[in-house]
N, C-alpha and C positions, 0 to 999 in steps of 0.2 A: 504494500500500500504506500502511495505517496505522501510526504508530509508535507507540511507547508508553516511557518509561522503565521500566528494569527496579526503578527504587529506588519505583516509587510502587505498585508490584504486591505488596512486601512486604507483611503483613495481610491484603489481599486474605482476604476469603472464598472456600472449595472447594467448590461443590457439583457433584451430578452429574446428569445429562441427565434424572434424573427427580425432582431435588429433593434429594435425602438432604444434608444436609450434612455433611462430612465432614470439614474442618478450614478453619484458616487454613494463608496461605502463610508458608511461615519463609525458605525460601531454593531456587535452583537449583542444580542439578549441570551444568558447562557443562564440555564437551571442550577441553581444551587446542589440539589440534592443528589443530581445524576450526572453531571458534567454537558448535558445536549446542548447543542449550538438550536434555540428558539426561534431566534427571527434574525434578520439583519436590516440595521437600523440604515435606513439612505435617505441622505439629501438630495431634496428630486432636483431635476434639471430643469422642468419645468412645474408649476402649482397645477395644472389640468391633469399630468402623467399620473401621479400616484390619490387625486384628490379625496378620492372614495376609500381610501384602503387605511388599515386603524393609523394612528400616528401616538408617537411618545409626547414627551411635555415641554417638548424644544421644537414639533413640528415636524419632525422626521419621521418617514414612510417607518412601517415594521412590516419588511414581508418576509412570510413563513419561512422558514428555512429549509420546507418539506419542495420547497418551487427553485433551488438550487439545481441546476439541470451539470453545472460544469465549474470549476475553480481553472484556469489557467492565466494568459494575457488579460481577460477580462472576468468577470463572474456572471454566468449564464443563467436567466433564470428564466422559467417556463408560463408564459401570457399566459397562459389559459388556466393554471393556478391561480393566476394573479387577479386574472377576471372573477374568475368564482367568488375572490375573498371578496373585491371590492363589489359583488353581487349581494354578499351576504351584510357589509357592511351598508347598504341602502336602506329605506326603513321603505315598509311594504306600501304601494301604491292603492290608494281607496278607485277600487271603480264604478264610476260612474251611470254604468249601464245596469238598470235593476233586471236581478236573476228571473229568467225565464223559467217553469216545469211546465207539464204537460207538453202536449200535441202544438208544432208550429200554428200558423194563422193561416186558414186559408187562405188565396189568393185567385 
């Protein structure tokens, strides 16, 4: 297995499996109790990129560490995780259209 230090992954650029870049790395969130790498903390590049997705108390993206796709020249991480959270982190939309039962309306 490959090692890496974690001090030299700081900066690090964030892009994702299909390019977008999304920030730098600023820090990780690591489990006290277990040692697991949580989330990694980014400074987005732009306020629209990460707007939906949780954030710490400075602003900065937290995304899952489960959406790390790759560690190399950059840190690869997988949209379509990333979409999901920022789905989940949306508050449910009221719709407007009242529930239909029975049989449609003829016509």
């Amino acid at each position: 297995m490959a090692q890496i230090f974690a001090s030299s992954l700081r900066g690090m650029n964030v892009l994702t499996d299909r390019g977008l870049q999304v920030g730098r790395l600023y820090d990780m969130l690591v489990d006290e109790e277990n040692g697991r790498i949580l989330s990694l903390v980014v400074k987005s590049v732009t306020k629209e990129t990460l707007e939906n997705l949780p954030k710490d108390s400075s602003g900065n993206a937290l995304l899952p560490f489960s959406s790390v796709m790759a560690i190399r020249d950059h840190i690869i991480v997988n949209e379509r995780v990333l979409m999901i959270q920022q789905l989940k982190q949306q508050p449910p939309q009221k719709s407007t259209a009242e529930p239909t039962f029975g049989e449609p309306p003829l016509l």
